[in-house]
C-alpha positions in Angstrom: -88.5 76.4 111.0 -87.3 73.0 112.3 -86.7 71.6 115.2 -83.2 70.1 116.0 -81.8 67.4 118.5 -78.3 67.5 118.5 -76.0 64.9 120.3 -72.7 64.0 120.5 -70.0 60.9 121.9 -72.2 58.3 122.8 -70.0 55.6 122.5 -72.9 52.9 121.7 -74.9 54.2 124.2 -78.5 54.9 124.1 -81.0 55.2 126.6 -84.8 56.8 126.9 -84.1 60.0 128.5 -82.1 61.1 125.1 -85.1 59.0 122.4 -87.4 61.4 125.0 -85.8 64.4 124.7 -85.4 64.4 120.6 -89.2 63.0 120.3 -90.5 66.1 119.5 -87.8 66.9 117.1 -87.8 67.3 113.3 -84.5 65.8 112.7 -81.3 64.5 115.3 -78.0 65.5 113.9 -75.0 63.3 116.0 -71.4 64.7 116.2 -69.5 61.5 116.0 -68.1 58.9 118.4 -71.2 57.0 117.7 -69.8 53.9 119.0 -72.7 51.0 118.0 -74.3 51.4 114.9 -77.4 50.3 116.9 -77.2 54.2 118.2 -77.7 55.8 115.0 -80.3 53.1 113.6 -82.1 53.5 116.9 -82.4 57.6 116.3 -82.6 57.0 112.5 -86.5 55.3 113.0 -87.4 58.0 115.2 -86.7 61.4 112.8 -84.1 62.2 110.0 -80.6 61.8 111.1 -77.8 63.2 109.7 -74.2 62.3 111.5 -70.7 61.9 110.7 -67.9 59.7 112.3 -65.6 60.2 115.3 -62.4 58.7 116.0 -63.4 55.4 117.8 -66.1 54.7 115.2 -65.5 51.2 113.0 -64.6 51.0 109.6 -68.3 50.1 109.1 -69.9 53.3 110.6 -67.0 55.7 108.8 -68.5 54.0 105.8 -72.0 54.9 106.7 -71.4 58.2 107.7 -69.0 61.0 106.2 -65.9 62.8 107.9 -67.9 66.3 107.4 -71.1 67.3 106.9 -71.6 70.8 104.9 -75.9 71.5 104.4 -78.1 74.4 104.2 -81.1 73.9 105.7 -84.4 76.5 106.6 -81.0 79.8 105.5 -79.1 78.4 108.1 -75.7 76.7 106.4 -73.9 74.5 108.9 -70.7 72.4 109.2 -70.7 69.3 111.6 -67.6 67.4 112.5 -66.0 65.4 114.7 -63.1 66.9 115.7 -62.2 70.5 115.0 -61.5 72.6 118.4 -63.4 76.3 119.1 -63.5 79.8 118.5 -59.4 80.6 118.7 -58.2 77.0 118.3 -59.5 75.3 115.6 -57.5 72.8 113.9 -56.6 73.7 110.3 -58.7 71.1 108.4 -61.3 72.8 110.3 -60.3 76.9 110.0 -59.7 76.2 106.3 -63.2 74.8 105.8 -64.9 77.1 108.4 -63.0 79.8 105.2 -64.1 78.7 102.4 -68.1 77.2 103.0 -68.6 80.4 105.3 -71.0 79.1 107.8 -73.4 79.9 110.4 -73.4 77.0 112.5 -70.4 74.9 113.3 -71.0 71.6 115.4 -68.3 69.6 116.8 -68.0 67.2 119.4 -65.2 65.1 120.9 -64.1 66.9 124.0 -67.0 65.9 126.1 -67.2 69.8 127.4 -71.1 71.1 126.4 -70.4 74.7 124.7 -72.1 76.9 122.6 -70.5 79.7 121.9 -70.2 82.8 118.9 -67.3 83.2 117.2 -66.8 86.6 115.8 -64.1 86.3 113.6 -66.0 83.8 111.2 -69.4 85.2 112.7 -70.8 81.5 113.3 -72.5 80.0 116.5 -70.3 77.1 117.7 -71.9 74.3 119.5 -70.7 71.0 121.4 -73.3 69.2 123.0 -71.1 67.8 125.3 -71.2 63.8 125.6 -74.4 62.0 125.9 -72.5 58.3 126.9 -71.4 56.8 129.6 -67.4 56.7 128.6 -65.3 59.4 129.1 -64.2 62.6 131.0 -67.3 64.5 131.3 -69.5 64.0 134.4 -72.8 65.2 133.7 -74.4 63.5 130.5 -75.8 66.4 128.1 -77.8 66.6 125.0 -79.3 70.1 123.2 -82.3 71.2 121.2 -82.9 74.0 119.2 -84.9 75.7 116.6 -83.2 76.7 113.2 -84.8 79.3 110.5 -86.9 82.0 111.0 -85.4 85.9 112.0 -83.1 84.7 114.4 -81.6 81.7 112.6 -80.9 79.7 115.9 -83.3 80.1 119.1 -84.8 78.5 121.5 -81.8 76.3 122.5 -82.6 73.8 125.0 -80.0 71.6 127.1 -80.8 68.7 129.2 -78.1 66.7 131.5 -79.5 63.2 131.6 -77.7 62.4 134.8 -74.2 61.1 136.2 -72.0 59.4 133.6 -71.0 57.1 136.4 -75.3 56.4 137.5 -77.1 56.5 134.2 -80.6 56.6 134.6 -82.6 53.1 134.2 -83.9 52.6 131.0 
């Protein structure tokens, strides 16, 4: 079993609460909208990152990271993309992949709306972790944590709210 922090739209920010949260973590998996590649260099020296681009990420971060990532890890296989939509409107890039790889976990971010939610028609747990920056429409700042492997597959799922996007905390 593994331990994973899981964060989304940060657009190049970073502060201690989130490096807090995750430090306990066996790996930190970031949804796009990175923003700085200082963000994922910062989580990349404190556990194994894996992350993919968003839409306002540079040239040099889309060549860093990939549009998709597709990975099995601890029986759990799990699809993480930017963009993509939910259970009942995903985008068709995203419903045709979501048929063919058949996973269990499907991570997006982009909207800025924390949700986690089971999909029975591909029989998946979808999860957005919300936005962990200081740009955009959310109000609330939000990262998760969770456990994958074991019986359950996905347990002990753990969401902070690291304060007002308008008051971040000092760092």
């Amino acid at each position: 079993m593994k331990k994973i922090g899981l964060i989304s739209d940060t657009h190049s920010y970073m502060d201690e609460p989130i490096l807090e949260f995750f430090k306990d973590c066996d790996e930190i998996w970031h949804a796009g909208d990175i923003g700085d590649p200082l963000v994922t260099d910062t989580l990349a020296n404190l556990k194994k990152l894996r992350a993919v681009y968003g839409n306002i990420d540079s040239p040099e971060l889309r060549h860093q990271f990939p549009l998709n990532q597709i990975f099995e890890i601890e029986g759990v296989k799990v699809l993480i993309t930017h963009i993509g939509g939910y259970p009942g409107r995903y985008n068709k890039r995203v419903k045709d992949l979501l048929f063919k790889e058949n996973v269990d976990l499907y991570i997006c971010g982009h909207s800025h709306i924390l949700k986690v939610v089971h999909d029975p028609l591909f029989d998946l747990l979808h999860i957005n972790p919300g936005a962990a920056g200081i740009i955009g429409i959310h109000r609330v700042r939000t990262v998760i944590r969770f456990t994958i492997g074991g019986e359950e597959k996905i347990s002990e799922l753990q969401v902070a709210e690291l304060g007002d996007r308008d008051k971040p905390r000092a760092r």
